[in-house]
N, C-alpha and C positions, 0 to 999 in steps of 0.2 A: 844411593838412597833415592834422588830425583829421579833415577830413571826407572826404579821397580816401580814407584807411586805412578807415572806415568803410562808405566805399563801395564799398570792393574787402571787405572782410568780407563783407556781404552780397552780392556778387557772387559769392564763391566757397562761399556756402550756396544759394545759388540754383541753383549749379552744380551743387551735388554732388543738392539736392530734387530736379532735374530727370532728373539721372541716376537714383536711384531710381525713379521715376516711370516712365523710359522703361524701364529692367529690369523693373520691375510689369507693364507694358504686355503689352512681349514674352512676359513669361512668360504671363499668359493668353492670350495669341493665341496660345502654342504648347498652353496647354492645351485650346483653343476647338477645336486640329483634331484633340485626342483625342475621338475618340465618347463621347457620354456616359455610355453601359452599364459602360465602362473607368474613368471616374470616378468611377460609383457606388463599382466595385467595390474602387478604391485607397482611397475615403471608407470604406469598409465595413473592409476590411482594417486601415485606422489606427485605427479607432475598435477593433475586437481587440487592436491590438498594443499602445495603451495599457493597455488591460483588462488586457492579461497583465502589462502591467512593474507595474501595480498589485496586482494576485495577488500576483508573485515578493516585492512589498514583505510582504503580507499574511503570506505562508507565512515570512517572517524572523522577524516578528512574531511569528506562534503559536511558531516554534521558542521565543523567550526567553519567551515566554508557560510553555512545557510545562516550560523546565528551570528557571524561576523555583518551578515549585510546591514547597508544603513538604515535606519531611523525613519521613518515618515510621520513624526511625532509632532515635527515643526512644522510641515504643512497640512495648518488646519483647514477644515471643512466644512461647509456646509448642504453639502451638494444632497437631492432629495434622493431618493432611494427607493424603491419596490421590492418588498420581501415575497418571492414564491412559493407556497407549501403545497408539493402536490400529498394527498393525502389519499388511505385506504384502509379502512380498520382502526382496529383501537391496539395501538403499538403497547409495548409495557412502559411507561412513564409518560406516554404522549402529554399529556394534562401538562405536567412540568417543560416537559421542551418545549411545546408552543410558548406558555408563559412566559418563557427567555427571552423569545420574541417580543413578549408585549414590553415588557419590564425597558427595553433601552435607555440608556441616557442621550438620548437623540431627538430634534424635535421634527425631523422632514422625513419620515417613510410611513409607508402604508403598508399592509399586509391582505394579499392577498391567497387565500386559500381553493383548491380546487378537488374535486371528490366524483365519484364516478355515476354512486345514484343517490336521489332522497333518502334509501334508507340505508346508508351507511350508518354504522353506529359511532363513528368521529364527531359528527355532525353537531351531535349533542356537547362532547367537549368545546367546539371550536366557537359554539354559539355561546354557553357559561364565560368562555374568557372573554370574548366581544361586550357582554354582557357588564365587566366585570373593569372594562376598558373600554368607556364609548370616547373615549377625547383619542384614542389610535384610529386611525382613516384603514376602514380595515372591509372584504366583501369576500362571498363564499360563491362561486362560480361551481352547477352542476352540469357536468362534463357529457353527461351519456356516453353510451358503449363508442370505443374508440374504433376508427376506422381501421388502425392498425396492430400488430400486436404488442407494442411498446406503450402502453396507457402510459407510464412517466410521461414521456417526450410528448405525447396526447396533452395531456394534461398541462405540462407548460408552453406549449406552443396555443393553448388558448388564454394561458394568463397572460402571459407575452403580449394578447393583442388586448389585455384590460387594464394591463399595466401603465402610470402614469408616468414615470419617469424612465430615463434613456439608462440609469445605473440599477441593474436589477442582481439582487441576490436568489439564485434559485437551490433552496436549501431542499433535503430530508426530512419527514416526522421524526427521524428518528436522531436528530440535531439537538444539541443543548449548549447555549454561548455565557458569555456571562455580557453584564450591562453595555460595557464599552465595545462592541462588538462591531457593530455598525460605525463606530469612531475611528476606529482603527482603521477600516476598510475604507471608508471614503476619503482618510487621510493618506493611505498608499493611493488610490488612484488620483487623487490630486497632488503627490510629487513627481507622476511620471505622464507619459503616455500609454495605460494601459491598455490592452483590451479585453482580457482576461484573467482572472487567479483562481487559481486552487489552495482550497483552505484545508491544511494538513489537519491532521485527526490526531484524538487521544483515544482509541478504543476502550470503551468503557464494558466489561463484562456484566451478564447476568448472573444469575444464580447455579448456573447448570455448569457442570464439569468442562463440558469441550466448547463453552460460548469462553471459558475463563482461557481456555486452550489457542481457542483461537484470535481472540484477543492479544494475547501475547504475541503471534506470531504478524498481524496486524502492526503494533506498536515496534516493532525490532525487525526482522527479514522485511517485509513490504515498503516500510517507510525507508530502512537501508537503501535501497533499491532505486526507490524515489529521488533520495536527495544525490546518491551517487551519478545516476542519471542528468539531473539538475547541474552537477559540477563538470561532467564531462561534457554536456552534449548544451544545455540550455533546459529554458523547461517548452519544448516541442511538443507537449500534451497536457492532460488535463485530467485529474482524479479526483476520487473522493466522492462524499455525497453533498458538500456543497461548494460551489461556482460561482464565481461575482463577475459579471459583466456586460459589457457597454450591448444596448441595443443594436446599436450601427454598425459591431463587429458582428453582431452574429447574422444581422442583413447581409451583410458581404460574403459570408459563405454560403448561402440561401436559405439562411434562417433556423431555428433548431429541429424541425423538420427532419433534414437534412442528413441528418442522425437516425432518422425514426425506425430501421432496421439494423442495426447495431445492440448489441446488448450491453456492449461496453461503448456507452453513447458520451459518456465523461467524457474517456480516453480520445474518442473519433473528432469530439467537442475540442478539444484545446489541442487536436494535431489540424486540423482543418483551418482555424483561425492560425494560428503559427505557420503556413503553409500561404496562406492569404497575406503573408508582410504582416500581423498584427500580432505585439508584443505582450507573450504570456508569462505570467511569474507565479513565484509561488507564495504564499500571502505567511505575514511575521505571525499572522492569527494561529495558534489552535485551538479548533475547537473537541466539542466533547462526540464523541459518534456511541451511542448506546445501543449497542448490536443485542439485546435482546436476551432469553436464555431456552437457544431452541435444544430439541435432543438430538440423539446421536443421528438418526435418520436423514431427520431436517437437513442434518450441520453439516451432512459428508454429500446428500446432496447438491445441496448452494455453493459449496466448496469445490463439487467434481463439474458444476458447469461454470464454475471462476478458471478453474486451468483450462477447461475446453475452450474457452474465450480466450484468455489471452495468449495459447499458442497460437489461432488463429487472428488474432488480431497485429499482433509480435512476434513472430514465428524465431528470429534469429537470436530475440531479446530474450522467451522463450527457453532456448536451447542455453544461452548463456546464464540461466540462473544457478545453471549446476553449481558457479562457483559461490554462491548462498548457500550452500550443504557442508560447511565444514568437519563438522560434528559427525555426520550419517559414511560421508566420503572418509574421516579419519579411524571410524570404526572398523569398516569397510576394511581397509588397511591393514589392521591391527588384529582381526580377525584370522587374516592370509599371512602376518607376521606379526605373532604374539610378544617377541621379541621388543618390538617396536613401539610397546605401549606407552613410552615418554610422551611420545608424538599424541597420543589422542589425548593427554593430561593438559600439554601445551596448546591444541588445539580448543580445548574448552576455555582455559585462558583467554586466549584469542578473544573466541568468541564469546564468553560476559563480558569481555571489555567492551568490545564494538554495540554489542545488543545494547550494555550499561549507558553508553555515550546517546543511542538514538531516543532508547525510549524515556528513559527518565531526564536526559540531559537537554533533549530536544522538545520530547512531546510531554514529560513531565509527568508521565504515566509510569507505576510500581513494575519491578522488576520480579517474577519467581525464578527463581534459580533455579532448584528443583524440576519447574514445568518445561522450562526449556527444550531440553534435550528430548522430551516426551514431542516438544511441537514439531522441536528439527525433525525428527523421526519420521514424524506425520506427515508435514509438508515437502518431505523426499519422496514418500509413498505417495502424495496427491501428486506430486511434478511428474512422475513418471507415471500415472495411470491418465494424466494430462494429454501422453501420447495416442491414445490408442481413445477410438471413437470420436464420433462427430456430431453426434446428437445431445440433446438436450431436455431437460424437463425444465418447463417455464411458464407459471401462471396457471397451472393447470393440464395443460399441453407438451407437446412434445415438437422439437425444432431441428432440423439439421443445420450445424452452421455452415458456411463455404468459408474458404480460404481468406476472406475479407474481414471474417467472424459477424456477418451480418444470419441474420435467421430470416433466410430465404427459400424455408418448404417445411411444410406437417408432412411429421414423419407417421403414417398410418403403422 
């Protein structure tokens, strides 16, 4: 009796070995009549799609990394400050962003504003809030046509020289802080040796379909990218559209200047100082960045001379964002092996976690679900048309970049 039962054990392991075997079988022989070019290219694909779910692990990582840092709450401050607004136009909220400005809970900074001619129509706003605030130490500097084609870097390389204090904030119009703004900031550079920070963003959408598009991708891939960077390597650069720092660092690289044919003069900004010994971070701040609600035109423009820049400015960093495409790379996949569709189920997983952890956990800004997968899509399509041309539209003009991502010729 032991030994029939034993016999049929191993008989019905025999059974099931063989069944595998013959499933093995079949599956190579159907993958034997895929041409091999197709196998590369699924081999190639999967060996990405892991890459990327190990990024999405990565960028969680740096997120508890960045909100692990310490406190600069105990070293208080009072050190005076110069607030920068290089300005042009009447942005959509402007009225409200400057006013953040004025509103501080701080009694030592000034605010200094900068504009290209008398009749810019800002003028009007910036004068009502002065108006509205005469106890803030505040003056509006008309710039004239700049000598170069970077009016920003124009424009605060003269407030630079009317600015009263050595700790200068050079913001965007298109900025909005709340009260304790300026507290916070001059409390981190008085617990360390600063010489620079970058004040991470909460992309604020407009009213238009692809400013809400790309907002999300801002808030989740870009910021990923950021703080992953920040944990692996240090913060070796400098983003964003506002900047806090020391006078005497930026005399030491030859002043902001220095930048002035760079397009991505942030980024050139805090690798130049980091390059010079001078120690960059990235600020516990964020604030609000209100990008606006331009149309599709606008948006794929300003978008398609953002990747022409920074392959040129990052050329390796660049190449390596493929593994930010989770979603686009798993479809991809799943396409050439329909089979395979678990993998693009788990890979969206993934990726709302990772997305969930940056935007809302770090910058505190709404997650759409939905939108997502519309932005991965998009900004797969911008990274790789990112490859191909050198030119640019900017300011009205037309620029070719060189390999430094500096805008060094009119392209006729």
């Amino acid at each position: 009796m032991q030994f029939s039962t034993l016999a049929h054990l191993h008989y019905s392991r025999l059974t099931k070995y063989r069944h595998l075997v013959t499933l093995t079988l079949h599956a190579y022989r159907r993958a034997m009549l895929v041409p091999i070019s197709v196998l590369i290219l699924v081999l190639f694909l999967l060996v990405l799609l892991l890459g990327a779910w190990a990024y999405c692990g990565l960028s969680v990582l740096a997120a508890v990394t960045y909100l692990r840092q310490p406190s600069a709450a105990d070293s208080a401050s009072n050190e005076p400050i110069s607030v920068l607004k290089p300005l042009a136009g009447l942005d959509e909220g402007l009225e409200e962003n400057l006013r953040t400005f004025f509103e501080q809970d701080y009694s030592a900074f000034e605010l200094v504003f900068a504009v290209r001619e008398i009749s810019d129509p800002c003028i009007e706003v910036v004068e009502r809030l002065r108006a509205q605030h005469p106890a803030i130490p505040s003056r509006l500097i008309i710039t004239g046509e700049p000598p170069y084609p970077h009016a920003k870097v124009y424009s605060l390389s003269r407030m630079l020289m009317e600015a009263r204090h050595d700790l200068v904030v050079m913001s965007d119009s298109d900025i909005r802080v709340g009260r304790d703004f300026l507290t916070t900031i001059s409390s981190e550079f008085a617990a360390g040796e600063i010489a620079l920070a970058t004040c991470p963003y909460r992309a604020v959408a407009g009213a238009s379909f692809w400013s809400k598009v790309e907002a999300l991708g801002m808030n989740t891939s870009f910021w990923q990218g950021v703080l992953t960077a920040r944990m692996i390597d240090g913060m070796k650069f400098a983003v964003g559209p506002t900047i806090v720092a020391r006078k005497k660092a930026l005399d030491a690289v030859g002043g902001i200047d220095s930048v002035r044919n760079y397009l991505a003069e942030d980024f050139e900004l805090g690798r130049a100082v980091a390059n010079s010994g001078g120690r960059v971070v990235l600020s516990s701040y964020v604030i609000e960045h209100r990008i606006g609600s331009e149309p599709l035109g606008k948006n794929f423009a300003h978008r398609n001379r953002w990747v022409r820049t920074s392959r040129r400015s990052r050329p390796w960093g660049y190449i390596g964002q493929i593994f930010t495409f989770p979603v686009p790379v798993a479809a991809l996949l799943c396409a050439i092996m329909p089979a395979w569709w678990p993998l693009l189920i788990m890979t969206l997983v993934i990726r709302y976690a990772s997305a969930w952890m940056t935007a809302h956990v770090v910058l505190g800004a709404p997650l759409n679900f939905l939108l997502l997968p519309c932005e991965d899509a998009l900004g797969f399509a911008f990274w790789i048309a990112g490859f191909f041309g050198s030119t640019i539209a900017w300011r009205g003009r037309v620029y070719r970049i060189d390999r430094r991502g500096r805008a060094v010729g009119l392209a006729e």
